[in-house]
CHARMM-style PDB file with segment names, atoms N, HN, CA, C and O in Angstrom:
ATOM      1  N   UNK     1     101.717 122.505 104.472  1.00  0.00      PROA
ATOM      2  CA  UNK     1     100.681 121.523 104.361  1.00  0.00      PROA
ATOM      3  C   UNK     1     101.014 120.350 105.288  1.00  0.00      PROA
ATOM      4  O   UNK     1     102.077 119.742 105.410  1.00  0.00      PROA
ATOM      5  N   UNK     2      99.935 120.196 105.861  1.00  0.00      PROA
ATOM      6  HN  UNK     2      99.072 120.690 105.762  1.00  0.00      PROA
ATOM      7  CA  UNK     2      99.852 118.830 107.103  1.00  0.00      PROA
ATOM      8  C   UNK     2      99.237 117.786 106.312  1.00  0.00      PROA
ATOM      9  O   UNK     2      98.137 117.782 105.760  1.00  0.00      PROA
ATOM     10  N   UNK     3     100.763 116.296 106.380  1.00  0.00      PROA
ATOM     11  HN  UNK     3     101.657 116.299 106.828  1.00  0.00      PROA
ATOM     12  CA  UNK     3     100.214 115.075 106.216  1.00  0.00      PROA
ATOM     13  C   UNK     3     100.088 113.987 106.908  1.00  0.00      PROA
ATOM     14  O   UNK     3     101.048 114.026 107.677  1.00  0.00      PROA
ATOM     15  N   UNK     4      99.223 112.589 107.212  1.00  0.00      PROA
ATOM     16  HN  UNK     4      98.443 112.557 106.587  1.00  0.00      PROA
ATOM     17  CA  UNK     4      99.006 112.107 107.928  1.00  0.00      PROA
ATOM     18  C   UNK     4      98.490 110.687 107.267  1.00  0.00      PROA
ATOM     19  O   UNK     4      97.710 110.622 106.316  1.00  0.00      PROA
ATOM     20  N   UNK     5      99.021 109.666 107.890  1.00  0.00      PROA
ATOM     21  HN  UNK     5      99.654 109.719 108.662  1.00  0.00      PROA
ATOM     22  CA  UNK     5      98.949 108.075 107.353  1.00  0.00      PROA
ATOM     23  C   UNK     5      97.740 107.955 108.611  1.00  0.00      PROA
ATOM     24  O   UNK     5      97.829 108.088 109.832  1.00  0.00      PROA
ATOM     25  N   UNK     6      96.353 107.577 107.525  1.00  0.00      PROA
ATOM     26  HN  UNK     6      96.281 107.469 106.533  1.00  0.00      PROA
ATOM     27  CA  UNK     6      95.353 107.021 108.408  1.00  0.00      PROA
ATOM     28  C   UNK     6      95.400 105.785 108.828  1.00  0.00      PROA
ATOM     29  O   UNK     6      95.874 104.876 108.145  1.00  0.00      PROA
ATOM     30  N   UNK     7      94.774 105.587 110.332  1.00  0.00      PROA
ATOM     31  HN  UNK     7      94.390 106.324 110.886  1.00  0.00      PROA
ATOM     32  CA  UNK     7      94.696 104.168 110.563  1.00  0.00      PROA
ATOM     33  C   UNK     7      94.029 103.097 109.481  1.00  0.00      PROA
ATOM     34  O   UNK     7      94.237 101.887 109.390  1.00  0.00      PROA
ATOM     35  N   UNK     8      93.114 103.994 108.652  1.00  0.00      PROA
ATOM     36  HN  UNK     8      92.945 104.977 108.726  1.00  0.00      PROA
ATOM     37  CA  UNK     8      92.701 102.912 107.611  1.00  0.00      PROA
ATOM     38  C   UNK     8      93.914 102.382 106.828  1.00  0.00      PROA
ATOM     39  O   UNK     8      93.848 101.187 106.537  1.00  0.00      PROA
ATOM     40  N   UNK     9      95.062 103.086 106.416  1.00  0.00      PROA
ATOM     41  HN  UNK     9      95.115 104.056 106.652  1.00  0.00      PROA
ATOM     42  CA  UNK     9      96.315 102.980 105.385  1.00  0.00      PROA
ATOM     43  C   UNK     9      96.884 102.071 106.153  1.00  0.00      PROA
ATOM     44  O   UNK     9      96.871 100.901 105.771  1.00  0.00      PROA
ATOM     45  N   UNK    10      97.607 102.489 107.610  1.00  0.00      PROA
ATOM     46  HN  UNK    10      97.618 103.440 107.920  1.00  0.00      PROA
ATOM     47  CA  UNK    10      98.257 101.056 108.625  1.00  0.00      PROA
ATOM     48  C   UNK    10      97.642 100.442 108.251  1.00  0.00      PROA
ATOM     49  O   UNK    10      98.087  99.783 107.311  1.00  0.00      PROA
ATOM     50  N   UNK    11      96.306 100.203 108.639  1.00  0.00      PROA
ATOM     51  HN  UNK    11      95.944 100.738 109.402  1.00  0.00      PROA
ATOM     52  CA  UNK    11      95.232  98.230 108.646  1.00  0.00      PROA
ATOM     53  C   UNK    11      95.745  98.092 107.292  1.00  0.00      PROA
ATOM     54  O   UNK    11      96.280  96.995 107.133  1.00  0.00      PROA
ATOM     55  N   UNK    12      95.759  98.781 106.345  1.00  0.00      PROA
ATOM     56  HN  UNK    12      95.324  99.672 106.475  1.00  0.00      PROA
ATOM     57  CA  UNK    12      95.975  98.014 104.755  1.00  0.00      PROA
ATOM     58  C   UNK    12      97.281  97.310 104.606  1.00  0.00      PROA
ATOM     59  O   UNK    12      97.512  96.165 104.217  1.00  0.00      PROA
ATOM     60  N   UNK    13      98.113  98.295 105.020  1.00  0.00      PROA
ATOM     61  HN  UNK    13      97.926  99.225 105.336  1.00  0.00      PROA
ATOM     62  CA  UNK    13      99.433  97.188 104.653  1.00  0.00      PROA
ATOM     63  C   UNK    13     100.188  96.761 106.206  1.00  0.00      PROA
ATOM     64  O   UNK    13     101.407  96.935 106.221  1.00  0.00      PROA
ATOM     65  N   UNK    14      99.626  96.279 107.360  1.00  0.00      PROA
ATOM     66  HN  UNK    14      98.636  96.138 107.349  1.00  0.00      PROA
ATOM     67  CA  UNK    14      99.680  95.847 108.612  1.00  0.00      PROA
ATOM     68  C   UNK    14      99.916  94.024 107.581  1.00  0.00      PROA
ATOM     69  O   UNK    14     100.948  93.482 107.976  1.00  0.00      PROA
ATOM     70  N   UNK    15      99.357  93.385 106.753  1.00  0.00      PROA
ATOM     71  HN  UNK    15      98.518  93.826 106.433  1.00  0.00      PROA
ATOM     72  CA  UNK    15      99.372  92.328 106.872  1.00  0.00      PROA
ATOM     73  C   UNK    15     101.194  91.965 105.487  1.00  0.00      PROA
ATOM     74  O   UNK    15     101.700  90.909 105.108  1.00  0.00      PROA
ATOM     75  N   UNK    16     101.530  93.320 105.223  1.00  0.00      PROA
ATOM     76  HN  UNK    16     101.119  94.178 105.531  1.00  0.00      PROA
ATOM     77  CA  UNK    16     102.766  92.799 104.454  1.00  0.00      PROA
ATOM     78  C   UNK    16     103.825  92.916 105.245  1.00  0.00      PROA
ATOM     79  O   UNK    16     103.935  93.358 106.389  1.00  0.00      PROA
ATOM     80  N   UNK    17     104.815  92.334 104.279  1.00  0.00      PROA
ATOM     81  HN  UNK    17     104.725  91.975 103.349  1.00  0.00      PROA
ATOM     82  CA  UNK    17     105.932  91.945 105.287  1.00  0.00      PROA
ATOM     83  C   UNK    17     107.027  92.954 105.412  1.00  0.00      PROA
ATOM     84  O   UNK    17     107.304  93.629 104.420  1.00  0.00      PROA
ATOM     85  N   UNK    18     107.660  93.120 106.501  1.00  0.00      PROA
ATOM     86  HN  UNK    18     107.435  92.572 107.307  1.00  0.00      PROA
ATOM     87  CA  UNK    18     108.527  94.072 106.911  1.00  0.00      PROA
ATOM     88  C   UNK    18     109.050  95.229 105.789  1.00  0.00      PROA
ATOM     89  O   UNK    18     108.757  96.424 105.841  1.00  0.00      PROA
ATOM     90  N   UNK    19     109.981  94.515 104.658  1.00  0.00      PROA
ATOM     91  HN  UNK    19     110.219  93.545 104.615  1.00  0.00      PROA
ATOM     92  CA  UNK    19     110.507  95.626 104.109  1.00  0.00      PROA
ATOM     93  C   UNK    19     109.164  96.007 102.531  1.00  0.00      PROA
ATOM     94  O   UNK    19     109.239  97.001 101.808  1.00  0.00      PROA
ATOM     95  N   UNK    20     108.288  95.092 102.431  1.00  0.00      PROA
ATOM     96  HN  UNK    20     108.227  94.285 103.018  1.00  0.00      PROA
ATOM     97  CA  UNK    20     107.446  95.986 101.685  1.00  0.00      PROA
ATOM     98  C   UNK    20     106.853  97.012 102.485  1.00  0.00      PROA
ATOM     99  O   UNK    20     106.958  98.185 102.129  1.00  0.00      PROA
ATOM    100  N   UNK    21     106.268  96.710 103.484  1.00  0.00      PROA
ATOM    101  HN  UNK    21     106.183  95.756 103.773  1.00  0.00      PROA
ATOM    102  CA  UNK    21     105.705  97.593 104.089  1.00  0.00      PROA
ATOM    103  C   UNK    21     106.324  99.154 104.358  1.00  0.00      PROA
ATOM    104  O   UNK    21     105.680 100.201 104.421  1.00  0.00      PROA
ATOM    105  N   UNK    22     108.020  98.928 104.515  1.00  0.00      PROA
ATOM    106  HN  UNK    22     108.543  98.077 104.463  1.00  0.00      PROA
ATOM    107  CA  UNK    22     108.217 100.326 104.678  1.00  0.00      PROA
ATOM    108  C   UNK    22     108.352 100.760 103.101  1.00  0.00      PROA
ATOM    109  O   UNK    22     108.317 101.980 102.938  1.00  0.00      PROA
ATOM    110  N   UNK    23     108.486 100.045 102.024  1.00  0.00      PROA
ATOM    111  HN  UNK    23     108.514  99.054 102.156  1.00  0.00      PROA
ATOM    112  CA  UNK    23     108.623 100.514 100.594  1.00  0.00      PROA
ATOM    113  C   UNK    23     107.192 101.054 100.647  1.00  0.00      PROA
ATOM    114  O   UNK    23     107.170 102.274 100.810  1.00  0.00      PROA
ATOM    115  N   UNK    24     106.223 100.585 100.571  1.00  0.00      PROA
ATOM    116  HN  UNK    24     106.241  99.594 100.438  1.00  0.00      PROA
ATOM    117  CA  UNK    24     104.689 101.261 100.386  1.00  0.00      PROA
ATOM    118  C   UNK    24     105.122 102.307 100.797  1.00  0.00      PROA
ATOM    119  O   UNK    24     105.031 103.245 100.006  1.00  0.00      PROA
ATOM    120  N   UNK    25     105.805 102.613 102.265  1.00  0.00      PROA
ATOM    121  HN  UNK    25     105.879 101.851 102.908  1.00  0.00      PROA
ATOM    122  CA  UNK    25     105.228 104.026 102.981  1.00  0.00      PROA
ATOM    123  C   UNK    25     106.168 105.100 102.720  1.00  0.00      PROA
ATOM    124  O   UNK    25     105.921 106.260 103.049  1.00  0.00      PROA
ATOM    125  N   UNK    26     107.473 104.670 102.010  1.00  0.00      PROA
ATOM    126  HN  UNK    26     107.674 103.727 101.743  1.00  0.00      PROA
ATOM    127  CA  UNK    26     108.320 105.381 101.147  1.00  0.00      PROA
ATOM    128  C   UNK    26     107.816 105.674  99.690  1.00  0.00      PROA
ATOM    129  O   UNK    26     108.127 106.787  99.265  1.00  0.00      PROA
ATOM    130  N   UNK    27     107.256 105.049  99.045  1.00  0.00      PROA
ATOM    131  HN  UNK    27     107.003 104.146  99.390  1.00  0.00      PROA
ATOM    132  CA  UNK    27     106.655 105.380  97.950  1.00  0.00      PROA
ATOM    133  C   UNK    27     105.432 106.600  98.424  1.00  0.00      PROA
ATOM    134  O   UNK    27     105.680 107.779  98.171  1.00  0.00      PROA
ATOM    135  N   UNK    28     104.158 106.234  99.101  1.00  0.00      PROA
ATOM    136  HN  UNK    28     103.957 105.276  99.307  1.00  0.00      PROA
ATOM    137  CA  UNK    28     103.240 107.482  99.576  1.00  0.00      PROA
ATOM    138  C   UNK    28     104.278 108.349 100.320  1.00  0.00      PROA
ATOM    139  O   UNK    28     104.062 109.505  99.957  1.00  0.00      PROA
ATOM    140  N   UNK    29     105.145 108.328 101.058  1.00  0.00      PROA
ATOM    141  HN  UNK    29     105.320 107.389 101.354  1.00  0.00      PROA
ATOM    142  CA  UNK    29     105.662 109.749 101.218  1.00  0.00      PROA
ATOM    143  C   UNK    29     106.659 110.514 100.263  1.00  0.00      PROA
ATOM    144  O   UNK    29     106.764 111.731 100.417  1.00  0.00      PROA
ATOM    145  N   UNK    30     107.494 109.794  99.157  1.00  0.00      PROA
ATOM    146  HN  UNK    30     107.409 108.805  99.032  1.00  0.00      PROA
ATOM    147  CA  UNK    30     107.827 110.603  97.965  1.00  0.00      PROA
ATOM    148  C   UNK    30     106.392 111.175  97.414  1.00  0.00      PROA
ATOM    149  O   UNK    30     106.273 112.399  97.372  1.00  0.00      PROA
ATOM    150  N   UNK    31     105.424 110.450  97.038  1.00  0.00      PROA
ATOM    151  HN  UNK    31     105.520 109.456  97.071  1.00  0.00      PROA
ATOM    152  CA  UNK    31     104.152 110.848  96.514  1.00  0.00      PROA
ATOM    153  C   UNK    31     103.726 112.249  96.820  1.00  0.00      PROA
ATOM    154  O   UNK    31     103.733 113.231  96.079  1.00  0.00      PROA
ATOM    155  N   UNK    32     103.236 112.097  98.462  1.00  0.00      PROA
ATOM    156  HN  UNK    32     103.230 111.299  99.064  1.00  0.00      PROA
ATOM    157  CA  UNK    32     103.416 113.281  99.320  1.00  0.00      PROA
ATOM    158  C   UNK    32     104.255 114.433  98.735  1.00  0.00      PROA
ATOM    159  O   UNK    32     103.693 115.419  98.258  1.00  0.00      PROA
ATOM    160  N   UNK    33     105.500 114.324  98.767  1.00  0.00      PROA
ATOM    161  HN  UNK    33     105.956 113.523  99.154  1.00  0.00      PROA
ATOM    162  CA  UNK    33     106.515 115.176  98.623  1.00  0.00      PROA
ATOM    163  C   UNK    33     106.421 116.123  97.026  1.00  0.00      PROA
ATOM    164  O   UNK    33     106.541 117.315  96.746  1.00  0.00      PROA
ATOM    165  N   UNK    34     106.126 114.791  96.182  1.00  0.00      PROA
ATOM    166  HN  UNK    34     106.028 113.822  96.409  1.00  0.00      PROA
ATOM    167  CA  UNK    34     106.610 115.785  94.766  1.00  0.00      PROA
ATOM    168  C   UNK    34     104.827 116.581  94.810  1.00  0.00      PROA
ATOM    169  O   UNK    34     104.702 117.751  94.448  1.00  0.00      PROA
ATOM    170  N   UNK    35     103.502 115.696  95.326  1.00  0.00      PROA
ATOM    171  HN  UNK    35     103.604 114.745  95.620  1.00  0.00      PROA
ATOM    172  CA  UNK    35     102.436 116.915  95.087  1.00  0.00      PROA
ATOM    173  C   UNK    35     102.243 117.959  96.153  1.00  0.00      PROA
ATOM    174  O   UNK    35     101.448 118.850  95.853  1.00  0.00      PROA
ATOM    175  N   UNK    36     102.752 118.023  97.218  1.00  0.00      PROA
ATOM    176  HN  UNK    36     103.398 117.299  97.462  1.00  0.00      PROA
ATOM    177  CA  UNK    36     103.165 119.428  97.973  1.00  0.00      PROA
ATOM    178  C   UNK    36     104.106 120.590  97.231  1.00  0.00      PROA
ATOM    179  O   UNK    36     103.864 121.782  97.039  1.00  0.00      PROA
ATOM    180  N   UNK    37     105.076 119.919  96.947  1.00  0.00      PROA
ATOM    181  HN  UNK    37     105.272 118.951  97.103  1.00  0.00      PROA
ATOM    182  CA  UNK    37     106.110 121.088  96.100  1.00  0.00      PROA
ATOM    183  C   UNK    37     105.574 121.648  94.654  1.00  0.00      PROA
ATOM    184  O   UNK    37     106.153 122.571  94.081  1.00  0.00      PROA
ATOM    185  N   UNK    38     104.531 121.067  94.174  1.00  0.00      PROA
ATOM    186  HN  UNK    38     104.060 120.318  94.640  1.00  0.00      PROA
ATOM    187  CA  UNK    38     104.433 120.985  92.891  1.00  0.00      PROA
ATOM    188  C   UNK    38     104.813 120.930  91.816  1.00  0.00      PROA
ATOM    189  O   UNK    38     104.309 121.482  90.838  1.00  0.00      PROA
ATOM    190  N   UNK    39     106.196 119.940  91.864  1.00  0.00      PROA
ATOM    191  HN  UNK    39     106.605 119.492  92.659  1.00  0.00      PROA
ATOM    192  CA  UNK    39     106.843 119.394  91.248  1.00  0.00      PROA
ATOM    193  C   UNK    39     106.517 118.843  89.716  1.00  0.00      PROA
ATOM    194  O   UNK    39     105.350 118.467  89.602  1.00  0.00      PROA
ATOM    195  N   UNK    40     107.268 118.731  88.602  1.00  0.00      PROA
ATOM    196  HN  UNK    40     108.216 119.036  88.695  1.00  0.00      PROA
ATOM    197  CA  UNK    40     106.846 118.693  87.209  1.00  0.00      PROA
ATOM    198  C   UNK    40     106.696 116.600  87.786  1.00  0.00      PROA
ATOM    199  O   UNK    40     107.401 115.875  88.487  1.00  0.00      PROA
ATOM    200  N   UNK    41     105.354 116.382  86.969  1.00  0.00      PROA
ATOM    201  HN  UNK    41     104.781 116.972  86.399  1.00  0.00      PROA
ATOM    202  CA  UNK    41     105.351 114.934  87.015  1.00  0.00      PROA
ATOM    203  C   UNK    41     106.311 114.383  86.345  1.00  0.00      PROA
ATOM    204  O   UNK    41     106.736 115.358  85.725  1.00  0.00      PROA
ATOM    205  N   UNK    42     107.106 113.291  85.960  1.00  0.00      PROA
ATOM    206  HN  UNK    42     106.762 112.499  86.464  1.00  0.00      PROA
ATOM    207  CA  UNK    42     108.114 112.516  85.145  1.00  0.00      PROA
ATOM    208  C   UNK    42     107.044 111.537  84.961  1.00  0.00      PROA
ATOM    209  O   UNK    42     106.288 111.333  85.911  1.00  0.00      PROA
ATOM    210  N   UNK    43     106.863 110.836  83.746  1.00  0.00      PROA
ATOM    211  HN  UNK    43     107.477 111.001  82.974  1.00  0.00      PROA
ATOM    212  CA  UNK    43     106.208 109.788  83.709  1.00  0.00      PROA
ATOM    213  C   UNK    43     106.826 108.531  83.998  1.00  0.00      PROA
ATOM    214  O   UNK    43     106.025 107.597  84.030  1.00  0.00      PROA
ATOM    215  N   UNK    44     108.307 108.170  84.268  1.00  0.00      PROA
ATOM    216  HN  UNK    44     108.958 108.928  84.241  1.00  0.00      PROA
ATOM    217  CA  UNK    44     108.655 107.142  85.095  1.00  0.00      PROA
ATOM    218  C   UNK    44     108.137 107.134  86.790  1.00  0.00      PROA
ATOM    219  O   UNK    44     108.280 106.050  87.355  1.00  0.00      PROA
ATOM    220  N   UNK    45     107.770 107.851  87.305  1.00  0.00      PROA
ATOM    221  HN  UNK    45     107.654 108.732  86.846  1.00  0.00      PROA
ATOM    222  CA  UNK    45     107.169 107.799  88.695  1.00  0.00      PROA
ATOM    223  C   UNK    45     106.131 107.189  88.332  1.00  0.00      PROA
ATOM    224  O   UNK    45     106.743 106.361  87.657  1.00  0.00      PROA
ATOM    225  N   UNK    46     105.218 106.934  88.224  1.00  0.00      PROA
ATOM    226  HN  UNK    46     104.721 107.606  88.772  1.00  0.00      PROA
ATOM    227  CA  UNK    46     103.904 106.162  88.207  1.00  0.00      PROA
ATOM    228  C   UNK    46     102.621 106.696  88.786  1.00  0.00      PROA
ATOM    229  O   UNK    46     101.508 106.235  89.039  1.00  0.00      PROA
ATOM    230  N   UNK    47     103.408 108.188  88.923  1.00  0.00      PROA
ATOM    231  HN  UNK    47     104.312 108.562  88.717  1.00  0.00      PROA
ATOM    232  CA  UNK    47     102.239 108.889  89.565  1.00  0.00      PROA
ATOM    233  C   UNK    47     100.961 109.573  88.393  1.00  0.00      PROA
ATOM    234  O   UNK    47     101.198 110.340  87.460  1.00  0.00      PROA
ATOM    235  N   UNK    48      99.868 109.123  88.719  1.00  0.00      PROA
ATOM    236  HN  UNK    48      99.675 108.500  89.476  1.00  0.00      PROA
ATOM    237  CA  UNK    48      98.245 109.195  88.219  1.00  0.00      PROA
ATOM    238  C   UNK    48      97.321 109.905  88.804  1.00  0.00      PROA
ATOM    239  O   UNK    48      96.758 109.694  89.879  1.00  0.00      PROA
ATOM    240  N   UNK    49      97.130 111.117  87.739  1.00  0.00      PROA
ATOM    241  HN  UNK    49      97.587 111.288  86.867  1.00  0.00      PROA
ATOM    242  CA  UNK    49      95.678 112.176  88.607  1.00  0.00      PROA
ATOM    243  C   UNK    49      94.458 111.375  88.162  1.00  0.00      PROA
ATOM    244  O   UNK    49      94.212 111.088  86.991  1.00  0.00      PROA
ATOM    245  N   UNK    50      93.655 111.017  89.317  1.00  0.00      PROA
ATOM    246  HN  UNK    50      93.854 111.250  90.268  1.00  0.00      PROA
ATOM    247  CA  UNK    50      92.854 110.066  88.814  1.00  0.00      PROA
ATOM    248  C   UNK    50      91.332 111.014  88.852  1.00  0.00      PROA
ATOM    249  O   UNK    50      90.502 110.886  87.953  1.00  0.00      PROA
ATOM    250  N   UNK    51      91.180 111.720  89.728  1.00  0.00      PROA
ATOM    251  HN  UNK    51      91.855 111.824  90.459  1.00  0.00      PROA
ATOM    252  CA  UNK    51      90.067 112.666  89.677  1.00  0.00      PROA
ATOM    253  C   UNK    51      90.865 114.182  90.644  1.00  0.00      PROA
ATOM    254  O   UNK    51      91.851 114.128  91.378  1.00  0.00      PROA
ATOM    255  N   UNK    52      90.062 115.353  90.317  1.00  0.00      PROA
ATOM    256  HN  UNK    52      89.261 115.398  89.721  1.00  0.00      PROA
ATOM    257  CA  UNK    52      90.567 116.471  91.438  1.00  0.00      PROA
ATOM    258  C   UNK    52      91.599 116.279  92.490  1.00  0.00      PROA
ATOM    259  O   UNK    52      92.712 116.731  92.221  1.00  0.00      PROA
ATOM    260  N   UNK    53      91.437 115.691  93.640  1.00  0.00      PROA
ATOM    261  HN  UNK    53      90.533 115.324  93.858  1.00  0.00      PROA
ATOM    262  CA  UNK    53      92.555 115.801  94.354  1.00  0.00      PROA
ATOM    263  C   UNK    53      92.530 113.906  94.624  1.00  0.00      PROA
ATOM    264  O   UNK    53      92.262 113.457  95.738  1.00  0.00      PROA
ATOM    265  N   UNK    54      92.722 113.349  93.901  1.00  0.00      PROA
ATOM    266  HN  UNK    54      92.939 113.715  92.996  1.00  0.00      PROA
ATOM    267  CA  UNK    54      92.924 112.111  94.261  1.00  0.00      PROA
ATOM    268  C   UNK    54      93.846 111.087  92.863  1.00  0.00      PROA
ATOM    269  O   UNK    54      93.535 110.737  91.724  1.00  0.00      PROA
ATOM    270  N   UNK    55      95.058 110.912  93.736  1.00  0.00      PROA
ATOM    271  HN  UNK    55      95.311 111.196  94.660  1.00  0.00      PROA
ATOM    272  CA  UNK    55      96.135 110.547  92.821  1.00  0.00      PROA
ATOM    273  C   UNK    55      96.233 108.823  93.101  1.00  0.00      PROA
ATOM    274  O   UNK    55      95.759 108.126  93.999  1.00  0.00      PROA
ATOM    275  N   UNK    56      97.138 108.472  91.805  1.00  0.00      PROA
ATOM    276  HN  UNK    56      97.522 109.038  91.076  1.00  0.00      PROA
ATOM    277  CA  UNK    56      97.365 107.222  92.648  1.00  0.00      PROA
ATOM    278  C   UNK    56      98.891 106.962  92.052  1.00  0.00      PROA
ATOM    279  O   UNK    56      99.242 107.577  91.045  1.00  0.00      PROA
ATOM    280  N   UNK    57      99.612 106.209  92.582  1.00  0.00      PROA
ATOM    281  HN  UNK    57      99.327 105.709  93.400  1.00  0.00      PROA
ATOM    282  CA  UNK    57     100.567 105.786  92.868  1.00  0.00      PROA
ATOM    283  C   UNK    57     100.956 104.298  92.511  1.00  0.00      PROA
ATOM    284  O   UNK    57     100.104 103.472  92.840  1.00  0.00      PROA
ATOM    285  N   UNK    58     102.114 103.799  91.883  1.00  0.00      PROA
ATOM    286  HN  UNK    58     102.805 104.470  91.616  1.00  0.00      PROA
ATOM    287  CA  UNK    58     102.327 102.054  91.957  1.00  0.00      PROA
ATOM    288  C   UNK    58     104.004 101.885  92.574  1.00  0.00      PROA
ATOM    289  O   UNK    58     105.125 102.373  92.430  1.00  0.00      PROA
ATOM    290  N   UNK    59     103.336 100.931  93.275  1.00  0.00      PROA
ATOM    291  HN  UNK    59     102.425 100.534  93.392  1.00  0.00      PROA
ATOM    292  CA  UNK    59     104.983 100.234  93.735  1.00  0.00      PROA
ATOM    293  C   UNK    59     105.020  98.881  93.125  1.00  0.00      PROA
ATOM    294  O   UNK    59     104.538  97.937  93.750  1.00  0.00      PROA
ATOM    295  N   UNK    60     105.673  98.674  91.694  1.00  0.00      PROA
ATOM    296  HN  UNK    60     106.065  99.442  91.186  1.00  0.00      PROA
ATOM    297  CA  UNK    60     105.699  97.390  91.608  1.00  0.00      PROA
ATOM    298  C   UNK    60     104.538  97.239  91.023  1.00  0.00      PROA
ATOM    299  O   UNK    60     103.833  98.208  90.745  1.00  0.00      PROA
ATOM    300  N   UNK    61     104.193  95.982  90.762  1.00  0.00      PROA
ATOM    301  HN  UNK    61     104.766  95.194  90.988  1.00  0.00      PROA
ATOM    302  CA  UNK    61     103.185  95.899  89.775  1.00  0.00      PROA
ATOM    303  C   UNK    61     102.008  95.291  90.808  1.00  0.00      PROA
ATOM    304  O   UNK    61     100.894  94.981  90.386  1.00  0.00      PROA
ATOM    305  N   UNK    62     102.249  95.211  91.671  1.00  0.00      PROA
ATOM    306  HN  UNK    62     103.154  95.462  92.013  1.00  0.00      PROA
ATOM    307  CA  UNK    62     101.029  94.275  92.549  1.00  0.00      PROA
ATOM    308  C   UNK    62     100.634  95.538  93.146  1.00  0.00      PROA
ATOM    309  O   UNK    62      99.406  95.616  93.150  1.00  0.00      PROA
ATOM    310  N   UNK    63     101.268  96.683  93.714  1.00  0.00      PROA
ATOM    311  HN  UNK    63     102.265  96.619  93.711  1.00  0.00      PROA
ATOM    312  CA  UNK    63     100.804  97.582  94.691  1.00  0.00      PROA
ATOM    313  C   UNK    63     100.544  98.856  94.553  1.00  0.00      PROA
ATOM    314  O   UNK    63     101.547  99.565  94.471  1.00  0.00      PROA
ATOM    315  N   UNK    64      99.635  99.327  94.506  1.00  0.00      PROA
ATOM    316  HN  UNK    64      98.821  98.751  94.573  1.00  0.00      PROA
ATOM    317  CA  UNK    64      98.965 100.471  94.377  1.00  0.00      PROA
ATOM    318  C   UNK    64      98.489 101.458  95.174  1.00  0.00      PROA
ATOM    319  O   UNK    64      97.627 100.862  95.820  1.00  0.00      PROA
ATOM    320  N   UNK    65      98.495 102.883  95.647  1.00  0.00      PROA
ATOM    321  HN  UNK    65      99.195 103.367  95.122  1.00  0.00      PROA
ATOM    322  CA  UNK    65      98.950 103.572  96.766  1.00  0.00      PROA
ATOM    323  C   UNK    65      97.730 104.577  96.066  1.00  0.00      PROA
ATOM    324  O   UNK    65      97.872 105.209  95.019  1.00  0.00      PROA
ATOM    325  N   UNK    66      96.368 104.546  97.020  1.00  0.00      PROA
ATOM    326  HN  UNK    66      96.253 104.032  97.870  1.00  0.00      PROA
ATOM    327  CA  UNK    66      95.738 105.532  96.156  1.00  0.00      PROA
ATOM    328  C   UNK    66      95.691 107.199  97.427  1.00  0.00      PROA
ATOM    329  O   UNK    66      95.404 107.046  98.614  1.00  0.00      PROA
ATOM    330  N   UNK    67      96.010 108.555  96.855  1.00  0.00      PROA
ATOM    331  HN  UNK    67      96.243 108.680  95.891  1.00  0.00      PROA
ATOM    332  CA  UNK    67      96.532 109.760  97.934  1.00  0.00      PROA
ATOM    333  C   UNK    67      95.216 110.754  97.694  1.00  0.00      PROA
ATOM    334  OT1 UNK    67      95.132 111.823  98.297  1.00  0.00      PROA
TER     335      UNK     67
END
């Protein structure tokens, strides 16, 4: 399976600062990772089936990563 950070996702977190920004993109690519493998969810990840193929994700309590 082929994944890919849209330019819409850059423009979103283009305005945070250095090391959140790579935490966001470490959080969506673990994200990535455990729903490719199909990995058992843990409910400490924060990962959320929110409809069919659209999950969402939290980093922290301010940031939210929707896949």
């Amino acid at each position: 399976m082929k994944f890919e950070f849209k330019p819409s996702f850059d423009r979103s977190v283009k305005s945070l600062h250095g090391k959140e920004k790579e935490g966001v993109k470490a959080v969506a690519m673990q994200a990535i990772d455990i729903l490719s493998q199909d990995r058992v969810l843990h409910k400490g990840i924060g990962l959320k089936r929110l409809k069919s193929d659209y999950w969402e994700i939290r980093k922290g309590l301010k940031a939210r990563i929707l896949i």
